[in-house]
C-alpha atoms as a printed R data frame, in Angstrom:
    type eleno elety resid chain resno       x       y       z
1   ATOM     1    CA   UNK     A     1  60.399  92.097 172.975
2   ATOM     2    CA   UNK     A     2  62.019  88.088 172.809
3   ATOM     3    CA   UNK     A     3  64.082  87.577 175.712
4   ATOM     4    CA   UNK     A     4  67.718  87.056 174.669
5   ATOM     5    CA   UNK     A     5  69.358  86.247 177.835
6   ATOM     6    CA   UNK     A     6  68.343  82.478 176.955
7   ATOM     7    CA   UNK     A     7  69.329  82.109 173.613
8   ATOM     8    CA   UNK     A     8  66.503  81.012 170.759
9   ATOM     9    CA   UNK     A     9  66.014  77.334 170.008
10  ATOM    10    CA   UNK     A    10  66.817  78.575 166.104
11  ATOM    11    CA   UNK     A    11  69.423  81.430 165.706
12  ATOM    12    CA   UNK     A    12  67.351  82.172 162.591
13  ATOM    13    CA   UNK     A    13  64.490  81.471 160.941
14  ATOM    14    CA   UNK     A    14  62.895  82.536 157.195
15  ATOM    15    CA   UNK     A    15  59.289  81.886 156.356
16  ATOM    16    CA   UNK     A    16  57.684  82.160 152.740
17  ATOM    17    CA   UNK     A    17  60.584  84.883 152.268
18  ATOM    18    CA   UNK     A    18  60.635  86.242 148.218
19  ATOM    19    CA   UNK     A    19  62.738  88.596 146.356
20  ATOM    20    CA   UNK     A    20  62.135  90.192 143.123
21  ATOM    21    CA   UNK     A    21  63.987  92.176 140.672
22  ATOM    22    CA   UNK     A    22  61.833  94.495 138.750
23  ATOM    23    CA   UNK     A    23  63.640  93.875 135.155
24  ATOM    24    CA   UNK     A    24  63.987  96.709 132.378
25  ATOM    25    CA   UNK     A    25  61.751  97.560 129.335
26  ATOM    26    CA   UNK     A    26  59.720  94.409 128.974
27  ATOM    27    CA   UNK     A    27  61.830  91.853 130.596
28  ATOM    28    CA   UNK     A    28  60.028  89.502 133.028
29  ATOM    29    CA   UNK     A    29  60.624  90.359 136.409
30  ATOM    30    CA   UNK     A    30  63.283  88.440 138.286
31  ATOM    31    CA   UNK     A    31  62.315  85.611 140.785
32  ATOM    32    CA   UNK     A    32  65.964  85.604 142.892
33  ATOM    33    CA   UNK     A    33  64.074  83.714 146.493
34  ATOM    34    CA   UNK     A    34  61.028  81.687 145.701
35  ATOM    35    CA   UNK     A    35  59.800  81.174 149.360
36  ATOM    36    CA   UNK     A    36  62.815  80.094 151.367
37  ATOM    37    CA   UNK     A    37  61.338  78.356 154.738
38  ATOM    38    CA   UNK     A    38  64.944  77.704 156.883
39  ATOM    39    CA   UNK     A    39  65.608  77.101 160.496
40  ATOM    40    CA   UNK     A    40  69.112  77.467 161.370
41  ATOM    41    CA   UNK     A    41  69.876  75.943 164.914
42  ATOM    42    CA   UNK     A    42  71.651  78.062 167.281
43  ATOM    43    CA   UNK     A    43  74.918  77.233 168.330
44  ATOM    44    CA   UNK     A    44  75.341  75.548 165.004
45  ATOM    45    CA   UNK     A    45  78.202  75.450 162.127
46  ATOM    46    CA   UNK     A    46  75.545  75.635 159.451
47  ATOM    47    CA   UNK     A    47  76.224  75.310 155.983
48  ATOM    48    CA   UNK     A    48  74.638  77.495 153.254
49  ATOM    49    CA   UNK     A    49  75.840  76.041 149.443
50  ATOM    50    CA   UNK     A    50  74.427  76.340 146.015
51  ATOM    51    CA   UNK     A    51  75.703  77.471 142.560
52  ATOM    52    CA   UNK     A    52  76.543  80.928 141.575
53  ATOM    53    CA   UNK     A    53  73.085  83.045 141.176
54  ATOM    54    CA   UNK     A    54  70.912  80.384 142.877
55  ATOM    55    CA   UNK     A    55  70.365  82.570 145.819
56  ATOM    56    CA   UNK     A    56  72.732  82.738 148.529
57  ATOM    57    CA   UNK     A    57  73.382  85.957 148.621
58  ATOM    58    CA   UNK     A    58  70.374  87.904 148.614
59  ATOM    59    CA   UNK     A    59  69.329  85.887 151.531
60  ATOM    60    CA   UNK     A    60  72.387  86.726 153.211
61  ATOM    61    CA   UNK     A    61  71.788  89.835 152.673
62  ATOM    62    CA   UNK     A    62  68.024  90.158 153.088
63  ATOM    63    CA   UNK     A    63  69.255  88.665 157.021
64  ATOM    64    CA   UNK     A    64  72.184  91.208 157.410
65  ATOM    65    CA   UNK     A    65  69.613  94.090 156.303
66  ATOM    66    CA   UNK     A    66  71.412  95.174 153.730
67  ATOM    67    CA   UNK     A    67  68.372  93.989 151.153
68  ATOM    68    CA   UNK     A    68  64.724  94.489 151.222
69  ATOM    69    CA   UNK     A    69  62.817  91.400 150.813
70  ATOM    70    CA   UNK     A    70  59.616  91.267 148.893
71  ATOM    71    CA   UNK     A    71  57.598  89.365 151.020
72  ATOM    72    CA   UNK     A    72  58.095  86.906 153.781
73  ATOM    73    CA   UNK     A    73  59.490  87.008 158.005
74  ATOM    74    CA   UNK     A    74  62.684  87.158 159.166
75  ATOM    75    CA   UNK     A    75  63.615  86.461 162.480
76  ATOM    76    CA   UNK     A    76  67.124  87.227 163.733
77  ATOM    77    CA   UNK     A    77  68.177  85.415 167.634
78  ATOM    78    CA   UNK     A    78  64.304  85.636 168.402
79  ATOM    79    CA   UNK     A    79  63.636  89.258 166.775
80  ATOM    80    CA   UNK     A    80  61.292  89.972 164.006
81  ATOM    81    CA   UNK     A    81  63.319  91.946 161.228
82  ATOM    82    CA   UNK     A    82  60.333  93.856 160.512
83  ATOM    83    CA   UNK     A    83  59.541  94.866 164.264
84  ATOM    84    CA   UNK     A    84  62.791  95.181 166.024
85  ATOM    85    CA   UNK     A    85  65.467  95.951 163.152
86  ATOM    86    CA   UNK     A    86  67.740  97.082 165.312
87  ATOM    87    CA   UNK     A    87  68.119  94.245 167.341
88  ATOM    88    CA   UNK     A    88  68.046  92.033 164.768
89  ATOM    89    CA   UNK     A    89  70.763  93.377 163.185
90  ATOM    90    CA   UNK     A    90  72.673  93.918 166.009
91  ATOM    91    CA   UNK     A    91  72.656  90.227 166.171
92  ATOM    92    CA   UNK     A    92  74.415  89.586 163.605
93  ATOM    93    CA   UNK     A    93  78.048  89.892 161.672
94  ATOM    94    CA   UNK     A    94  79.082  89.295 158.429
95  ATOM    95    CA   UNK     A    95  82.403  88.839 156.683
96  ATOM    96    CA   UNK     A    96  81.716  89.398 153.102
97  ATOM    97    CA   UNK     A    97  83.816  88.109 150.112
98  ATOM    98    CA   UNK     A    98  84.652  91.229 148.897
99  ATOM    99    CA   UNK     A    99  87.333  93.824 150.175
100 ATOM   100    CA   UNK     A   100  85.543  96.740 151.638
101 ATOM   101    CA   UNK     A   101  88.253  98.345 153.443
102 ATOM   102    CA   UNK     A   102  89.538 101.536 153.795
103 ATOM   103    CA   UNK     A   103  93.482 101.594 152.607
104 ATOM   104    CA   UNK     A   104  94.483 104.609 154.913
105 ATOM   105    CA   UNK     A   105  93.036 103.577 158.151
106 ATOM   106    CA   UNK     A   106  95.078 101.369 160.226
107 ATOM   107    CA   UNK     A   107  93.317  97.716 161.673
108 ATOM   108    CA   UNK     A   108  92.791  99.120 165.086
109 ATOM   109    CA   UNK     A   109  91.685 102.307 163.552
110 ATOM   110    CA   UNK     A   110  88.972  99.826 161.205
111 ATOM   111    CA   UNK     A   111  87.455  98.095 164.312
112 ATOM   112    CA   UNK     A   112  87.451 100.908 166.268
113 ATOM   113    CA   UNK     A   113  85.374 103.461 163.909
114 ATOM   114    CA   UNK     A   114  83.477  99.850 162.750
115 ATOM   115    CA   UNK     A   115  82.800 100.152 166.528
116 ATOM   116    CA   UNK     A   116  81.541 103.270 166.695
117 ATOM   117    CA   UNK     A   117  79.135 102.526 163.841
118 ATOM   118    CA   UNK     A   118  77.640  99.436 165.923
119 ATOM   119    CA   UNK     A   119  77.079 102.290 168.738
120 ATOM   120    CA   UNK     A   120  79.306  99.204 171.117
121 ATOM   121    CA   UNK     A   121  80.854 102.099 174.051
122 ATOM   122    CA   UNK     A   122  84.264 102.293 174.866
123 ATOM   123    CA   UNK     A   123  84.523 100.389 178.082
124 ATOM   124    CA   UNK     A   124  82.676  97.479 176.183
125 ATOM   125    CA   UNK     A   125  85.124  97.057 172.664
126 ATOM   126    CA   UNK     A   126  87.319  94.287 172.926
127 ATOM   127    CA   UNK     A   127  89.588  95.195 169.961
128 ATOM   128    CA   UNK     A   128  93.105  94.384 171.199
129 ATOM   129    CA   UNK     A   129  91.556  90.409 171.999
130 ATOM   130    CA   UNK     A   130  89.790  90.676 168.381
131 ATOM   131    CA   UNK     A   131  93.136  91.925 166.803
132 ATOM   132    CA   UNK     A   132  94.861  89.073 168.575
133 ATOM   133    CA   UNK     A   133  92.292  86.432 167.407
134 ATOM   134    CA   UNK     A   134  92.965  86.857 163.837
135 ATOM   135    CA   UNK     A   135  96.480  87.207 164.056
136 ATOM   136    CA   UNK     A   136  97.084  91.156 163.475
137 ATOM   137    CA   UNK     A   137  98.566  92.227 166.416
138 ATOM   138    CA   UNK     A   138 101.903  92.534 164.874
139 ATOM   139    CA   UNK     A   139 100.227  94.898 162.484
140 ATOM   140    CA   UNK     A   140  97.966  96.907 164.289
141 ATOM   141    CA   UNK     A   141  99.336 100.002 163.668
142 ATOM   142    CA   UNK     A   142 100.448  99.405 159.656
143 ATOM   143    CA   UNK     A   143  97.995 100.850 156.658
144 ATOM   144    CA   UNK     A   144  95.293  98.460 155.793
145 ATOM   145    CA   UNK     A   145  97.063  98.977 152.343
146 ATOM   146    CA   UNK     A   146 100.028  97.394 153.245
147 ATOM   147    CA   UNK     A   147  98.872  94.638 154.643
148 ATOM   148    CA   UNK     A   148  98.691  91.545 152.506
149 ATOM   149    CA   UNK     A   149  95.351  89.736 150.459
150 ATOM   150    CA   UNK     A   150  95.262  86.595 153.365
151 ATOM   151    CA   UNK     A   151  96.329  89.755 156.339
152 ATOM   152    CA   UNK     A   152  93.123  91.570 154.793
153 ATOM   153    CA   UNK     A   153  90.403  89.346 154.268
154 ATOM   154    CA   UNK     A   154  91.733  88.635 158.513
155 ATOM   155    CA   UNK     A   155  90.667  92.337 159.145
156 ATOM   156    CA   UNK     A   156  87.311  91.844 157.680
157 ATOM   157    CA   UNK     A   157  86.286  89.007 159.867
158 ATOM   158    CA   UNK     A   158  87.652  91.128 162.755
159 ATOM   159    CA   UNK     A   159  85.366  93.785 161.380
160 ATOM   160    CA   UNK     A   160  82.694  91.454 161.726
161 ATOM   161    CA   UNK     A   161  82.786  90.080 165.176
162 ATOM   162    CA   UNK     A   162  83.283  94.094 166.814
163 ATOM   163    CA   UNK     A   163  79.704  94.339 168.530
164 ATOM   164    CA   UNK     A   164  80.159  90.953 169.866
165 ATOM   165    CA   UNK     A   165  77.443  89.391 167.419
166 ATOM   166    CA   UNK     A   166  75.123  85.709 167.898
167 ATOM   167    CA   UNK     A   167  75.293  84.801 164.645
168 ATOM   168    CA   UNK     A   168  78.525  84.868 162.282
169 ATOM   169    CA   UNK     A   169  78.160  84.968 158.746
170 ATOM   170    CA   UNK     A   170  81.082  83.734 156.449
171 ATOM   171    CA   UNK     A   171  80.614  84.717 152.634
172 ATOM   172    CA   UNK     A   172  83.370  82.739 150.625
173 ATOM   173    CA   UNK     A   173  85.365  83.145 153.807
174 ATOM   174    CA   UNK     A   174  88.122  81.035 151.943
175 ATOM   175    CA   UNK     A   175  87.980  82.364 148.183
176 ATOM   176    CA   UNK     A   176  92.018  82.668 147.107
177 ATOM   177    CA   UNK     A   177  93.465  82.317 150.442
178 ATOM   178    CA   UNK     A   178  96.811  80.098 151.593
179 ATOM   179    CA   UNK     A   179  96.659  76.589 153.489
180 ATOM   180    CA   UNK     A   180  97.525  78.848 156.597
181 ATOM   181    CA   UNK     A   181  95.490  81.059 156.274
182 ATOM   182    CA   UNK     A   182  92.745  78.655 155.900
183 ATOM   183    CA   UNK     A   183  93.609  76.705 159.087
184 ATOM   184    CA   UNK     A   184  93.881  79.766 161.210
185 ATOM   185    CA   UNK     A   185  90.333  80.766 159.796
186 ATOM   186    CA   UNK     A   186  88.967  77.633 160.849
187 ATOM   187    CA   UNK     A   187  90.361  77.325 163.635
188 ATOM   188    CA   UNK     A   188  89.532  80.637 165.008
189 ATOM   189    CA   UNK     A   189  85.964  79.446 163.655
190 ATOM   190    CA   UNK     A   190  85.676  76.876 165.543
191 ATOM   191    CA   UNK     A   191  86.741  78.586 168.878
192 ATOM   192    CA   UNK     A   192  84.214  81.076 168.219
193 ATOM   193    CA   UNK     A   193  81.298  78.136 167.862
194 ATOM   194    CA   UNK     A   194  82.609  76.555 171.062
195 ATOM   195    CA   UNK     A   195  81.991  80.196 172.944
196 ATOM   196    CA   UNK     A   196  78.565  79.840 171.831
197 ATOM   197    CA   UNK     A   197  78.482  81.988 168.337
198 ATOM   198    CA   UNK     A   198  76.107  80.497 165.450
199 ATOM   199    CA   UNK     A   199  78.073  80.491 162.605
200 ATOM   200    CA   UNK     A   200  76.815  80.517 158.922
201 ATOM   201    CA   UNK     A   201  79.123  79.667 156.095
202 ATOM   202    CA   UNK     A   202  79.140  79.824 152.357
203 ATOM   203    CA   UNK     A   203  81.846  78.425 150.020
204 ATOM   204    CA   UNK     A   204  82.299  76.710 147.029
205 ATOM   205    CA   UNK     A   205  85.123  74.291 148.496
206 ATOM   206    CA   UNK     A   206  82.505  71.486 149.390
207 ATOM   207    CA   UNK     A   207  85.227  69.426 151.440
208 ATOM   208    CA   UNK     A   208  85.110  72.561 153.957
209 ATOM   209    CA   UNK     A   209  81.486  72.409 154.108
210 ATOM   210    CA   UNK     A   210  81.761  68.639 154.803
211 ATOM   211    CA   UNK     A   211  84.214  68.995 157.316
212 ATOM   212    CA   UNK     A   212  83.027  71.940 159.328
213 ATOM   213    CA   UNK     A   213  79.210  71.840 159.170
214 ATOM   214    CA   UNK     A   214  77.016  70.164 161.618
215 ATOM   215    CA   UNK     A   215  73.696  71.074 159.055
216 ATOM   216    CA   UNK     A   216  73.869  71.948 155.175
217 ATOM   217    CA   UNK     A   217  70.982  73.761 153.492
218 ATOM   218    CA   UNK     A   218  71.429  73.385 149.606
219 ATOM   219    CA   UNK     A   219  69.587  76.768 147.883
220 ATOM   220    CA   UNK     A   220  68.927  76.150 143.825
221 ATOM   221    CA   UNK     A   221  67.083  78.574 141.613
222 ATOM   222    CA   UNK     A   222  65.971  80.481 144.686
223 ATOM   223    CA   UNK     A   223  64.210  77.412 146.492
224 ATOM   224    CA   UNK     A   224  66.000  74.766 149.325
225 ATOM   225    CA   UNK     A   225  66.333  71.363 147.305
226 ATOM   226    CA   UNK     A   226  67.942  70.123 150.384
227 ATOM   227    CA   UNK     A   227  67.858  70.754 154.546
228 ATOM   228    CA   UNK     A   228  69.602  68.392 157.208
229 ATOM   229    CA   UNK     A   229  72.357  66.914 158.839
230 ATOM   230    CA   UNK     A   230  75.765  67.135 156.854
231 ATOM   231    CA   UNK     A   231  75.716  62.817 157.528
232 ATOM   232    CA   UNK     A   232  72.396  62.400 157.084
233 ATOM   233    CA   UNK     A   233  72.957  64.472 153.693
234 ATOM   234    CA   UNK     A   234  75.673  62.182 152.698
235 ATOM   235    CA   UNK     A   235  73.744  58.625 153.011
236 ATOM   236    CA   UNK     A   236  71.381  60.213 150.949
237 ATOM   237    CA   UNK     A   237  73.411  59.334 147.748
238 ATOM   238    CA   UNK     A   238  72.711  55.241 147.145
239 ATOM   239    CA   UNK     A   239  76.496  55.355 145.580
240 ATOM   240    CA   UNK     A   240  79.866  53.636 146.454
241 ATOM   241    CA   UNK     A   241  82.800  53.018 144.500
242 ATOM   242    CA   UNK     A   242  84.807  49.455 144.806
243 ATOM   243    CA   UNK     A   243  88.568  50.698 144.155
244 ATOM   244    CA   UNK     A   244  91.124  48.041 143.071
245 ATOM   245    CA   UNK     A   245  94.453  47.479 142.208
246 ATOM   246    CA   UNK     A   246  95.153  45.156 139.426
247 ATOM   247    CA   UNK     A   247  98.900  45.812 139.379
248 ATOM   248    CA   UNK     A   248  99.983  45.310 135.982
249 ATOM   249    CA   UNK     A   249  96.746  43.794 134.439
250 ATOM   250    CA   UNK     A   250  95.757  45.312 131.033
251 ATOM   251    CA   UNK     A   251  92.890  42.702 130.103
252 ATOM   252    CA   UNK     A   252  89.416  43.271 129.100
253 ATOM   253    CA   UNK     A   253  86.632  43.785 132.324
254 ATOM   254    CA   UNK     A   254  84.119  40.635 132.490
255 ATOM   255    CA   UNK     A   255  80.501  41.344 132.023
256 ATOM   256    CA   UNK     A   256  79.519  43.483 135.594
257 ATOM   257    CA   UNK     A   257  75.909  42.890 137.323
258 ATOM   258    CA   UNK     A   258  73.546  45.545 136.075
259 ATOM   259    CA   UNK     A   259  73.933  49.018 137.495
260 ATOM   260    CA   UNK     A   260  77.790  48.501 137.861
261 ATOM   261    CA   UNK     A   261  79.980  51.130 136.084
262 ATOM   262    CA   UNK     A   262  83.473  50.549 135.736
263 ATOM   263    CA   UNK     A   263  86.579  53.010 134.661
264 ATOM   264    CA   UNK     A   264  90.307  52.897 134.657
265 ATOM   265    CA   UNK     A   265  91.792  55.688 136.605
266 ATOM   266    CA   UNK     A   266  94.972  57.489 135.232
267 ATOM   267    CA   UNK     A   267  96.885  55.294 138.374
268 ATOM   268    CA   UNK     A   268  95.916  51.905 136.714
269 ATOM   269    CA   UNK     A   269  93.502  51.426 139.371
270 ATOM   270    CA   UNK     A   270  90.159  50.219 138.693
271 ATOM   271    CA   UNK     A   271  86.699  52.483 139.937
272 ATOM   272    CA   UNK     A   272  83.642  50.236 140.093
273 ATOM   273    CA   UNK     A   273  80.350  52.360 141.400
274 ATOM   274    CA   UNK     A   274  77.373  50.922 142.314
275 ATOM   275    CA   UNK     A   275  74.153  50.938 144.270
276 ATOM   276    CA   UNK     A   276  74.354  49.227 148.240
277 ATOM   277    CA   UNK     A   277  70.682  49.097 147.996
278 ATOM   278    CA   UNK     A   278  70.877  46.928 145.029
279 ATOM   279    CA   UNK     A   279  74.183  44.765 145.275
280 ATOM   280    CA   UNK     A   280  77.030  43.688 147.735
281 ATOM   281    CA   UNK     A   281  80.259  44.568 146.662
282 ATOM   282    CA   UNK     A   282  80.982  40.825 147.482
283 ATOM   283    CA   UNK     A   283  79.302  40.090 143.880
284 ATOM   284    CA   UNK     A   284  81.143  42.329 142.234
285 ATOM   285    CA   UNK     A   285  84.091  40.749 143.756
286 ATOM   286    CA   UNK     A   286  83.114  37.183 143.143
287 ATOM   287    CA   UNK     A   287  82.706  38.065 139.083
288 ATOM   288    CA   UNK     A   288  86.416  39.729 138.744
289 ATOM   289    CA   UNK     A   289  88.160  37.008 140.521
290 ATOM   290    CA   UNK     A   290  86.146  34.182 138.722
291 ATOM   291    CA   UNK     A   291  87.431  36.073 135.970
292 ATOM   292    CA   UNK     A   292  91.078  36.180 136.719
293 ATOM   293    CA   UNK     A   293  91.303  39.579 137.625
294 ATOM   294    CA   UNK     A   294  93.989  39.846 139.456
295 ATOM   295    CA   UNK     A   295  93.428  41.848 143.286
296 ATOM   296    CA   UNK     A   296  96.606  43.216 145.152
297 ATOM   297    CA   UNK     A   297  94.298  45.862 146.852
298 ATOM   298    CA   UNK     A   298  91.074  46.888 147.090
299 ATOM   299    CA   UNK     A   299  88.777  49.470 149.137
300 ATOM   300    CA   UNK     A   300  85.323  51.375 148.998
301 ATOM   301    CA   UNK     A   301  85.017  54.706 148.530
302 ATOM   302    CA   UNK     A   302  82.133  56.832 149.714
303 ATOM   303    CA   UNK     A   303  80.428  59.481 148.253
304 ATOM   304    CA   UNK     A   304  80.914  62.727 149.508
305 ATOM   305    CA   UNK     A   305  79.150  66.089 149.258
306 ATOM   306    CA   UNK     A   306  80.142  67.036 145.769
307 ATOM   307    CA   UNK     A   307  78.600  63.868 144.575
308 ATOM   308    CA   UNK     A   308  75.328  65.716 146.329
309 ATOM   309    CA   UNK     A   309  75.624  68.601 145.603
310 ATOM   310    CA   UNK     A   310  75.542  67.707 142.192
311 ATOM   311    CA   UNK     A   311  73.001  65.397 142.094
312 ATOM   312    CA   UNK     A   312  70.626  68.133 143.515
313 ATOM   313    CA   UNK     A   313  71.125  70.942 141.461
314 ATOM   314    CA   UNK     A   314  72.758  69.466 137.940
């Protein structure tokens, strides 16, 4: 059995790992993970993106145990899912993006019998600090069904972090929740990381991703298109975009160097994207103002992870 006093160089890792739908009548059968190899560092904010049915969750699932795979290893903080299942999934939480609560138990009541399930004793729960954590002390005692949407999708990451689990998983953590709520999610996220908890997060807010991820893993059509460093991710797009102000200029462009786009934002400002491996923006500079186009401003924008994100999968 791994030792897990000293925690694994990768929280998790998938090799070759498959899953397949057996379709109805004469339907080909369904090809939802086509051999996912993924190392996700330990201690990490890690970033798991992709577009709707590519194949994030089945493999979130297929980790959590709550799907078989087809074929392939799992390994959960250091344990084989197919040797120790317990432990592996003992290892690991997960907030899902739906509401699977039950309206007539109270939120201590949830993580207690969510407690109970985990088999975590008595002396060990740590439910009033969990209840504090997310901000539900106040309402400890109320019905889960009168709490509100942002109050219960709170409860379900408490539900999530009762047996003390390595790794956090974060489905949609985000979907149709307030600015607050957000920034109390993140931060508690980020307190939780600093303790030492792996954290894995899906969302389809890509500025989150950016902001909170130390590694991105991009899933499309049931294969990774894309594995590194959320900055080393970002210079992989040979984009930027010149931004000017022309104030009150309404004349015609000049002829741009090749591989220069140009468009007139709805604020008058002018967008001029081009390749850094290619051009300086200095040229593109040099032909407006030979050209009279007037300058009162001007800065470069960079491209961020939508502009990847798209360019990988579409």
């Amino acid at each position: 059995m791994p030792e897990t006093s000293r925690p694994p160089r990768d929280a998790i890792r998938l090799t070759a790992l498959r899953k397949a739908y057996a379709a109805a009548g004469n339907s080909p059968v369904k090809h939802a993970l086509n051999g996912i190899d993924l190392a996700i560092p330990a201690g990490s904010i890690f970033g798991l993106l992709g577009p709707n049915g590519a194949g994030k969750s089945t493999t979130i699932n297929i980790m959590a145990g709550l799907v078989n795979k087809t074929s392939g290893k799992v390994e959960i903080w250091g344990f084989d899912q197919d040797v120790n299942p317990r432990q592996s999934r003992a290892a690991i939480g997960v907030m899902p993006q739906e509401l699977n609560i039950d309206p007539f138990f109270t939120p201590r009541a949830s993580l207690e019998v969510q407690a109970g399930l985990y088999g975590v004793p008595k002396a060990d729960r740590w439910t009033d600090e969990i209840l504090d954590l997310v901000g539900l002390t106040a309402q400890a005692e109320s019905y889960t069904r009168q709490l509100s949407g942002g109050m219960k999708r709170r409860l379900l990451l408490a539900k999530a972090l009762v047996h003390k689990p390595r790794i956090l998983v974060l489905d949609e953590p985000t979907a149709g929740v307030d600015i607050a709520l957000r920034e109390m999610l993140w931060t508690n996220v980020r307190r939780l990381n600093e303790r030492g908890m792996t954290v894995i997060l899906t969302t389809h807010y890509l500025e989150e991703a950016q902001q909170m991820c130390d590694e991105i893993a991009i899933i499309n059509h049931g294969q990774v298109v894309a594995h590194d460093s959320t900055a080393r991710l970002l210079g992989r797009t040979d984009s930027k975009t010149l931004v000017i102000d022309p104030g009150d200029w309404a004349g015609d462009l000049p002829a741009l160097p090749d591989g220069v786009t140009a468009q007139r934002r709805p604020d008058r400002m002018l967008a001029l994207s081009y390749a850094p491996t290619r051009m300086q923006a200095d040229q593109i500079v040099d032909r407006l103002r030979a050209a009279g186009v007037p300058m009162l401003d001007l800065q470069t924008e960079q491209p961020d992870l939508e502009d990847v994100f798209r360019q990988l999968t579409g």
